[in-house]
NUSE-286026 format. One record per residue (C-alpha): residue in three letters; x, y, z. Coordinates in steps of 0.02 Angstrom, whole numbers, padded with zeros to 5 digits, always signed. Layout:
<rs>
ALAXYZ...
</rs>
This chain:
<rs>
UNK-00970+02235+01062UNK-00839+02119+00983UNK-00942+02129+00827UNK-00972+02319+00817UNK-00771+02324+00830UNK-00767+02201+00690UNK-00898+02301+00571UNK-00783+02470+00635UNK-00597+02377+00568UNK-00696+02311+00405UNK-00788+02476+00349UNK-00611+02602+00384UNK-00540+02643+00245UNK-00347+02608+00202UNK-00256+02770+00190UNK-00093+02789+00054UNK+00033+02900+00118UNK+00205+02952+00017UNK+00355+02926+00096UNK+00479+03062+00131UNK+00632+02984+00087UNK+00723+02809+00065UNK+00669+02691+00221UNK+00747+02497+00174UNK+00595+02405+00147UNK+00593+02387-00022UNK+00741+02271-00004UNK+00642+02132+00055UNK+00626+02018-00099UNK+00804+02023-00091UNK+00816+01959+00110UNK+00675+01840+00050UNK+00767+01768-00081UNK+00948+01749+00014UNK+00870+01684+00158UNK+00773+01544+00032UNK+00968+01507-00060UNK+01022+01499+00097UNK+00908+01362+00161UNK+00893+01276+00000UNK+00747+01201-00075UNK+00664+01024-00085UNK+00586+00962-00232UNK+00474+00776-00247UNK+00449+00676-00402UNK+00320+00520-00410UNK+00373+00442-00563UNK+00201+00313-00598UNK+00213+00194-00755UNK+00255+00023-00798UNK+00423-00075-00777UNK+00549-00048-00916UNK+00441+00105-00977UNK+00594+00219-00957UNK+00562+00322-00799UNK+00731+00310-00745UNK+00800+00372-00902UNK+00716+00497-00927UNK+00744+00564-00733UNK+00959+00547-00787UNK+00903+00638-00938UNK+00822+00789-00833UNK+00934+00808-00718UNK+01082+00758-00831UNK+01164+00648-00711UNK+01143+00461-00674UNK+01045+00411-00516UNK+01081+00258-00431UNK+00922+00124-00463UNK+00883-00030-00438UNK+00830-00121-00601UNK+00664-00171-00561UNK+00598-00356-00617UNK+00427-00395-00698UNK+00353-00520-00560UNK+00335-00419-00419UNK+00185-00464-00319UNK+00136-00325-00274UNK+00156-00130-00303UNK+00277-00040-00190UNK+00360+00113-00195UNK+00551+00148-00169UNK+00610+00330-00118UNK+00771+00393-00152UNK+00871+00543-00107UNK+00986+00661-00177UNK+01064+00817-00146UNK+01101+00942-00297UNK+01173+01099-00325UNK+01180+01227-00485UNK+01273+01372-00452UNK+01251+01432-00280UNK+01067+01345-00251UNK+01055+01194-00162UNK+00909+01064-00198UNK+00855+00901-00106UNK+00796+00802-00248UNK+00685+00665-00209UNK+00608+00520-00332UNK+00501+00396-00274UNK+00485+00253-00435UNK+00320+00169-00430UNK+00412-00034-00418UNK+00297-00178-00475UNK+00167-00064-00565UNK+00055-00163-00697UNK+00150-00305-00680UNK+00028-00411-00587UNK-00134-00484-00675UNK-00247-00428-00553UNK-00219-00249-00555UNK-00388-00169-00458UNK-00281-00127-00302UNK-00126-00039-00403UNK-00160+00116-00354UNK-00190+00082-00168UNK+00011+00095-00099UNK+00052+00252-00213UNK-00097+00324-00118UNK-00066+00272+00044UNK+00137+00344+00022UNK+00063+00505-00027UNK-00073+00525+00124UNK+00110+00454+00245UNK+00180+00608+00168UNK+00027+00720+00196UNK+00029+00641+00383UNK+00210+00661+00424UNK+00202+00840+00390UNK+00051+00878+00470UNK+00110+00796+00641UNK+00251+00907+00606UNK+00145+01057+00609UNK+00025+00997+00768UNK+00186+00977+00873UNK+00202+01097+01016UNK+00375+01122+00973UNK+00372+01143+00774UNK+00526+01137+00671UNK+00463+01159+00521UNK+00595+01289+00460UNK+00724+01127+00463UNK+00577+01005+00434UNK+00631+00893+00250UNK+00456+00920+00164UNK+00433+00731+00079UNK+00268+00785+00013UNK+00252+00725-00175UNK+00247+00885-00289UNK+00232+00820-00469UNK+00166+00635-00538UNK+00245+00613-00712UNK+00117+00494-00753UNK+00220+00380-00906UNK+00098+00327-01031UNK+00155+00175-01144UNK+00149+00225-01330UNK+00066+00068-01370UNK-00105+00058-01424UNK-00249+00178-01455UNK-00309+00255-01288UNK-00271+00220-01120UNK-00271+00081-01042UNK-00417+00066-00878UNK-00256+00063-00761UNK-00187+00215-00828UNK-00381+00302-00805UNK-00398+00263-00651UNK-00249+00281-00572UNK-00256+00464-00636UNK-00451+00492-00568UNK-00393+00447-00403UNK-00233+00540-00367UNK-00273+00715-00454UNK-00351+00790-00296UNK-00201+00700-00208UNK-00058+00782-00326UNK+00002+00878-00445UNK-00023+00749-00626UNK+00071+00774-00787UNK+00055+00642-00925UNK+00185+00617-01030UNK+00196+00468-01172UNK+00362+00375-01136UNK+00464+00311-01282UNK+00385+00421-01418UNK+00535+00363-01548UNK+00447+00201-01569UNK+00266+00282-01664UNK+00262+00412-01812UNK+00205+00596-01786UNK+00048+00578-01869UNK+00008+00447-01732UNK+00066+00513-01593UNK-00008+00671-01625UNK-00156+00580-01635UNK-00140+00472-01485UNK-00107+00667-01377UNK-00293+00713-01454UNK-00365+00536-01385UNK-00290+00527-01226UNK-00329+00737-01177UNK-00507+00674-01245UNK-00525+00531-01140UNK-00456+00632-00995UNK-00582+00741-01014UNK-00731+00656-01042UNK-00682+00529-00861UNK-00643+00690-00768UNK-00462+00688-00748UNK-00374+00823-00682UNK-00185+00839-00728UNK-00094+01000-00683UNK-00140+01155-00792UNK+00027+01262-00826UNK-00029+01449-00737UNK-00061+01573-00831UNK-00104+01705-00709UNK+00067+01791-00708UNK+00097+01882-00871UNK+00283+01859-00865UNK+00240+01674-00909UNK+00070+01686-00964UNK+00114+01647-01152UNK+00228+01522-01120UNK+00137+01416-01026UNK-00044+01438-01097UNK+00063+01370-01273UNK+00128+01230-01164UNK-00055+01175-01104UNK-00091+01153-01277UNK+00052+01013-01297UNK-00003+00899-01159UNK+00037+00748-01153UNK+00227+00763-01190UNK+00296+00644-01288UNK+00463+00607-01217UNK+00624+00519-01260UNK+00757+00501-01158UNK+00952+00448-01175UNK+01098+00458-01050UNK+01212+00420-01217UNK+01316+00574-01320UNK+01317+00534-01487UNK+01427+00629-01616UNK+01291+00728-01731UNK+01388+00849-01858UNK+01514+00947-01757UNK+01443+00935-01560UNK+01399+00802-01479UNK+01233+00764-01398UNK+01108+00657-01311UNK+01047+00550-01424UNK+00966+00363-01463UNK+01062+00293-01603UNK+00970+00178-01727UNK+01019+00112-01893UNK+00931+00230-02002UNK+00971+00382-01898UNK+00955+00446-01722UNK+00832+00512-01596UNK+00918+00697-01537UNK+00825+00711-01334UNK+00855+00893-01332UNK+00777+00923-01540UNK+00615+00962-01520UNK+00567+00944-01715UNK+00598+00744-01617UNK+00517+00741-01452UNK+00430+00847-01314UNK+00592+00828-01185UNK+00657+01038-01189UNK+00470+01057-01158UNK+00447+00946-01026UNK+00610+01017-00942UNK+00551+01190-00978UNK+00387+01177-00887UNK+00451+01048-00740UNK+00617+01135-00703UNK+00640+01307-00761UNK+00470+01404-00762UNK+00341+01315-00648UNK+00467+01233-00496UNK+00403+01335-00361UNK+00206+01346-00431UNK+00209+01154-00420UNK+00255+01175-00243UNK+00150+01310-00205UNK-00001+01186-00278UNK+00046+01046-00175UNK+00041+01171-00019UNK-00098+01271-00038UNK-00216+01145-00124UNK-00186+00968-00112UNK-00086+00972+00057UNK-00226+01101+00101UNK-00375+00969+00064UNK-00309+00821+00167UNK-00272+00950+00321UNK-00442+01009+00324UNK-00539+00827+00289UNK-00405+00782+00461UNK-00431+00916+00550UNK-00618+00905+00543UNK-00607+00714+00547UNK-00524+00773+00730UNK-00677+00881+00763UNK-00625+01054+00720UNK-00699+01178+00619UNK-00679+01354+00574UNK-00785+01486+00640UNK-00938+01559+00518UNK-00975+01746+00556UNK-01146+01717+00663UNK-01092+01587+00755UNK-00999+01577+00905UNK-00826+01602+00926UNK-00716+01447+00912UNK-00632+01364+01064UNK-00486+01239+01044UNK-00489+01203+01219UNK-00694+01147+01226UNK-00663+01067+01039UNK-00538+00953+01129UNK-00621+00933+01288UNK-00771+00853+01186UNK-00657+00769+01071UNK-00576+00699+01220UNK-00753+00659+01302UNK-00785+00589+01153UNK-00631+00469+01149UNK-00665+00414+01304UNK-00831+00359+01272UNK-00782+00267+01129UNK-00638+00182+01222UNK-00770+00128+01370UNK-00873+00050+01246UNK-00740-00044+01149UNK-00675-00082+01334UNK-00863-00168+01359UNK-00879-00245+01212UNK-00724-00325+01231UNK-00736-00372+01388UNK-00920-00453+01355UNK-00834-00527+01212UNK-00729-00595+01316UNK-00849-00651+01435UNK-00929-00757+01303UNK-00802-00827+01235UNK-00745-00911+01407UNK-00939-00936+01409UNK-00911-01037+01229UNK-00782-01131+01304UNK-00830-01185+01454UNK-00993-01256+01375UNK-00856-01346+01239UNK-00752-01432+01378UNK-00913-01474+01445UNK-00967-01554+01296UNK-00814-01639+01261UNK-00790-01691+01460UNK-00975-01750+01439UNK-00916-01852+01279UNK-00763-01914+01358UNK-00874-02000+01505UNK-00986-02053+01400UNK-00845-02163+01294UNK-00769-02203+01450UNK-00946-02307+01528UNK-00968-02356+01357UNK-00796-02437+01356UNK-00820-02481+01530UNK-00945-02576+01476UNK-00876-02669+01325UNK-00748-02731+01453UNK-00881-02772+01592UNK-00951-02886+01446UNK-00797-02935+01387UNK-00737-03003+01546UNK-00922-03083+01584UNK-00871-03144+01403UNK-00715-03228+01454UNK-00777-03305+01633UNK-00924-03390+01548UNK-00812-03468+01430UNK-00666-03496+01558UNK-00829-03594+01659UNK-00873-03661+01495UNK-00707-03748+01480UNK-00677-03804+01669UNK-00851-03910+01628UNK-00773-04001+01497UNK-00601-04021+01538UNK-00692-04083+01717UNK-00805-04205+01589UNK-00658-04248+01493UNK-00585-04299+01646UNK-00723-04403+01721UNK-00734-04478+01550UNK-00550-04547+01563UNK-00572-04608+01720UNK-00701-04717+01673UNK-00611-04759+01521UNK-00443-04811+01616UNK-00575-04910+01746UNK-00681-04994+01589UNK-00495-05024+01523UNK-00418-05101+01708UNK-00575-05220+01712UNK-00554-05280+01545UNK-00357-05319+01560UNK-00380-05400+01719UNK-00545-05508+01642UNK-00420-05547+01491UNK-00273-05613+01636UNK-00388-05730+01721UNK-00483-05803+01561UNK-00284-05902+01516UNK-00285-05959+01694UNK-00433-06039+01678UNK-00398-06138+01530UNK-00245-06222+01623UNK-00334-06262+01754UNK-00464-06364+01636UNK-00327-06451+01545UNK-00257-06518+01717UNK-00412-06559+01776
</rs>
């Protein structure tokens, strides 16, 4: 039955009818578009590249302002990112600007895990608004969106190529964000080889499958614009927070001893182009690609990671409640078995340790009786020669005796021997 309706709704045909007078709707682009200046608008930059490279220059240079930063060091340890907050206006619009500077990056010699924490802050971001959106209570009208909308990937002017960092880096965050390369300090090579380092690095791009962010060209009111602007990529950028006095006006400028470096002349660098595309033309399509594809991806890899999937037209109808019933059985499951296996882990290792103290105990009595029995001899040791000497301190002493005897007899033979004389001589 449900299907028949659904075969009725999809075959009807759509019927145009005229309008007999003036009825108010058409004024809803302009309810959309107070209600959006009204609530203001976020916008997220990931600024990737290496330390001193000149992302923070060339963000005061965008915005043409000076952001408080942190001058970064050369021996970090590791790559971490640092988020920071601001709150613009330009006329009557209102814009939360947020960069996030990639801190540490290239600056360690082992550099296979680089990419891993500029990753794992984007998927946080991804996460944070996605809880947002499974709360029972959403506020997602008054919800900050952190989610990273453009990656000005900075590319070091030095060299040939890329570098293998800078490669893959870029394969793994374009399904993750919106990439634009852009070659940072472009003053310090000639035209004829930068122009030739834009051709390698779009080549090598290409050929490892990199994605960066393609400038729409599906609206005609900036159709032109931007399909010329594809054609430019990588932007070679300069950027200066100094006015310097050129002819009449002053402007922003790097000042050198054979000339200067005008940020905002593009017969000099790529900057007005940059701005163009980042600010004043694509904004809101940058936004609306970070929504509707890459925020789009992650939700669905979750979601089905979670054990829900959408409904094909011959199968059944789909049930939230049974899909998290199951997943719920499921859990459960799980959790009983990690319960039991850590509770027969646990089990052995008392198991392991009670044979150990065993052992050792054993060991212990073991070098006790063998002590035991060094003293045992030790002492048998010690009587035998205590014995030992008794016997000849009692022969010693027998032996004196006699000696004092033998000794008495002769002294008292020696008295009587003069006696006997006189007696002779008398007689």
């Amino acid at each position: 039955m449900a299907a028949d309706q659904k075969d009725v709704f999809a075959t009807e045909e759509k019927r145009n009818l005229e309008l007999g007078g003036h009825v108010g709707f058409d004024s809803l682009p302009d309810q959309l578009v107070s209600k959006s200046v009204a609530q203001g608008f976020s916008f997220n930059i990931l600024c990737v590249g290496e330390t001193g490279i000149g992302k923070s220059t060339l963000m005061n240079t965008l915005f043409n302002t000076t952001f408080e930063n942190e001058e970064a060091s050369h021996y970090e340890n590791e790559v971490h990112l640092r988020s920071q907050m601001y709150e613009l206006q330009e006329s009557n619009v209102n814009l939360k600007l947020t960069i996030v500077h990639t801190v540490g990056f290239g600056d360690q010699i082992n550099k296979e895990e680089s990419h891993k924490p500029i990753l794992e802050y984007i998927d946080a971001q991804f996460e944070k608004y996605l809880e947002e959106e499974l709360k029972i209570k959403r506020s997602l009208f008054n919800c900050h969106d952190t989610r990273i909308h453009i990656c000005l990937y900075f590319i070091a002017p030095t060299g040939h190529s890329l570098k293998s960092l800078d490669l893959v880096t870029m394969k793994k965050l374009d399904s993750k964000v919106n990439i634009i390369p852009v070659i940072a300090k472009a003053d310090t090579v000639s035209k004829i080889e930068l122009d030739k380092l834009k051709i390698k690095i779009m080549s090598e791009l290409v050929s490892n499958g990199v994605q960066i962010y393609q400038f729409p060209t599906e609206d005609e009111a900036v159709a032109e614009i931007n399909s010329s602007m594809n054609t430019h990529l990588p932007f070679a950028v300069v950027g200066s927070v100094e006015d310097v006095k050129v002819g009449n006006k002053m402007v922003k400028a790097r000042l050198y001893p054979w000339g200067s470096v005008q940020v905002e002349n593009e017969n000099h660098c790529d900057f007005v182009k940059l701005r163009e595309m980042l600010l004043r033309v694509n904004m809101e399509d940058l936004r609306e690609q970070t929504h509707a594809r890459h925020y789009e991806l992650y939700r669905r890899c979750k979601l089905e990671e979670m054990g829900f999937k959408d409904t094909d037209p011959d199968s059944q109808s789909f049930s939230l409640q049974q899909t998290y019933e199951a997943k719920r059985k499921e859990f459960l499951l799980e959790l009983q078995r990690k319960e039991e296996e850590m509770r027969q882990m646990f089990v052995n290792k008392v198991k392991e340790t009670e044979a150990e103290l065993k052992e050792k105990e054993k060991e212990l009595h073991e070098r006790f009786e063998q002590l035991k029995r060094m003293h045992q001899d030790e002492k048998k040791n010690l009587e035998e020669k205590r014995r030992e000497l008794e016997e000849e301190m009692n022969a010693f002493n027998r032996r004196k005796v006699a000696a004092e005897t033998l000794m008495g007899q002769a002294l008292q033979g020696c008295s009587q021997q003069p006696f006997k004389k006189d007696k002779d001589k008398k007689n």
